[in-house]
N, C-alpha and C positions, 0 to 999 in steps of 0.2 A: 228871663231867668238869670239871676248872677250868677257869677265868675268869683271863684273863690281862688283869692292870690297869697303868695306869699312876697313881703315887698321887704326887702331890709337892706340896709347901706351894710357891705364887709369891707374886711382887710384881702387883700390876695390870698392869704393864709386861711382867710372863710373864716374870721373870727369878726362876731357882730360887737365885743366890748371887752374892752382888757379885763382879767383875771376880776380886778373889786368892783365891774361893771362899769368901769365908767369909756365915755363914748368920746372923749376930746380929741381923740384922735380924727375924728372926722371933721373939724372944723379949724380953718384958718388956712387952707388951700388955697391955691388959685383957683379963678372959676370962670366959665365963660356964660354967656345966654344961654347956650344951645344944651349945658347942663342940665342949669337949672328946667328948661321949658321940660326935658323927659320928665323930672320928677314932679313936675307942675299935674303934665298930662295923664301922668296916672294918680295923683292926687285927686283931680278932679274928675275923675271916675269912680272913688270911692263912695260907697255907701253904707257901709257900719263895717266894724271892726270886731276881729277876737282876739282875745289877747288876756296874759297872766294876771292874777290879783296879787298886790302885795303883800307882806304878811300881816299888815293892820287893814287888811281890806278898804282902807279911804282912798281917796283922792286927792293927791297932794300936788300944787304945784310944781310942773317936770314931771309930774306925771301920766301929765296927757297926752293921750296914743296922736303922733304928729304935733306934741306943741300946740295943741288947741285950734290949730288952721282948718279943722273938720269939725262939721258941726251935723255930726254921725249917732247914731245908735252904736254903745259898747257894750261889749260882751265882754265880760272877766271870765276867768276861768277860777273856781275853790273850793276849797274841800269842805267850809263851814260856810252853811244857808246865812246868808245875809239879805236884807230888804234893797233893792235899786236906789242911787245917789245919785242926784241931780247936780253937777255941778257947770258953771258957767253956762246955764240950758241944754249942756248935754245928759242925755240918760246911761246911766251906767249900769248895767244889769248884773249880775252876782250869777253862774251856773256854777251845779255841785255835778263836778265830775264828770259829768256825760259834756265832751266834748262833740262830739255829733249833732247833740242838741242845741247846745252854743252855734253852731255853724248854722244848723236848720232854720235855728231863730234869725240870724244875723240876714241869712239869705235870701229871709221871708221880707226881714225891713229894707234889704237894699235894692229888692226889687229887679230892676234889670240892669241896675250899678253892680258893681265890684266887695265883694270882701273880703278886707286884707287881712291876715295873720300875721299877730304880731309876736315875735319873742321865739328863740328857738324849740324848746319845748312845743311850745303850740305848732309849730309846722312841722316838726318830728314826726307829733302823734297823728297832725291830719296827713301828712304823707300817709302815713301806715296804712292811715282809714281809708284811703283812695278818695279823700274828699278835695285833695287841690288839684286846680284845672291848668295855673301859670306860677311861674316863677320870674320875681323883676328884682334883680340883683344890681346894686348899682355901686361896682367895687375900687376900695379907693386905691391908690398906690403908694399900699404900705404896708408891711410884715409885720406883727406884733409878737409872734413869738411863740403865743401862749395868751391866752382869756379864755372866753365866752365863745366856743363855735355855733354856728345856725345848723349844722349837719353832723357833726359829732355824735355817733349812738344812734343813726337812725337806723341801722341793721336790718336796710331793705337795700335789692337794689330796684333801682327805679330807670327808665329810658326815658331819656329828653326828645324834644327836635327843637332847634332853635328858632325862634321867631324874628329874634330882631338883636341886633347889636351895633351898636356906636359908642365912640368915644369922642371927649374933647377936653378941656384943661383939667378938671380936676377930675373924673371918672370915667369907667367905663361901666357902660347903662348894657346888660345881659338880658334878653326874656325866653323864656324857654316854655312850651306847652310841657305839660305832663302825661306820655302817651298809657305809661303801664305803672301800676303800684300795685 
């Protein structure tokens, strides 16, 4: 049975991308092995993803969920029916609206892998639903100020227990199950 996660690199201030989205903030740190190997090992537990559609519904270079290193079934989330886009042999499925059903699908292809939630919206709404099982936060050390939070307006409260946390040069790697939504 999969594991529905929610995985996103933050700021300390739990912002996933400065105010006009963009994400530079997360690269050109120091970094060591033992970083990189967490987000290795949950990478390669992945087995399809859910995540927002843009507003021209395509598929744009930088806009593949992981930078193309999964070669996963995607789920978009939108509000206008569009046909599934193949792009670099990945599938890209298009759901209107029913996020539940997005997860259902994603869950059904990932089998007894993982699927990850991409994009704060989408782990907001699956918070609400009681549909995520783990939380893999892997946050940098840095203050932005002000962007994009991943938990801003989720107007629940929710109780964690911690699974697992380490650090080493450029982050610290958080996992938390999700006991109550």
């Amino acid at each position: 049975m999969a594991k529905v996660i929610v995985h996103s690199t933050i700021t300390l201030d739990g912002f996933m991308a400065a105010p006009d989205g963009g994400v530079g903030w997360m690269f050109g740190r120091p970094s060591a092995p033992e970083d990189d190997a967490v987000v290795q090992k949950v990478i390669s537990r992945i087995g399809a993803v859910v995540g927002g559609a843009n507003k021209t519904r395509t598929i744009e270079d930088g806009e593949i969920p992981y930078g193309g290193m999964l070669n996963v079934p995607v789920y978009l989330m939108t509000h206008i029916a569009q046909e599934p886009i193949e792009h670099d042999g990945i599938a890209h499925t298009f759901v209107v609206d029913d996020i539940a059903e997005a997860v259902t699908m994603a869950a059904r292809d990932a089998g007894d892998r993982w699927v990850s939630l991409l994009g704060g919206s989408i782990a907001r709404q699956c918070l609400r639903l009681g549909l995520v099982d783990e939380l893999h936060l892997d946050v940098a050390p840095v203050l932005l100020g002000d962007g994009i939070s991943l938990f801003a307006g989720l107007g629940k409260h929710i109780e964690l227990e911690r699974l697992d946390t380490s650090a080493f040069a450029s982050e610290t790697h958080l996992r938390y199950r999700v006991l109550s939504s």
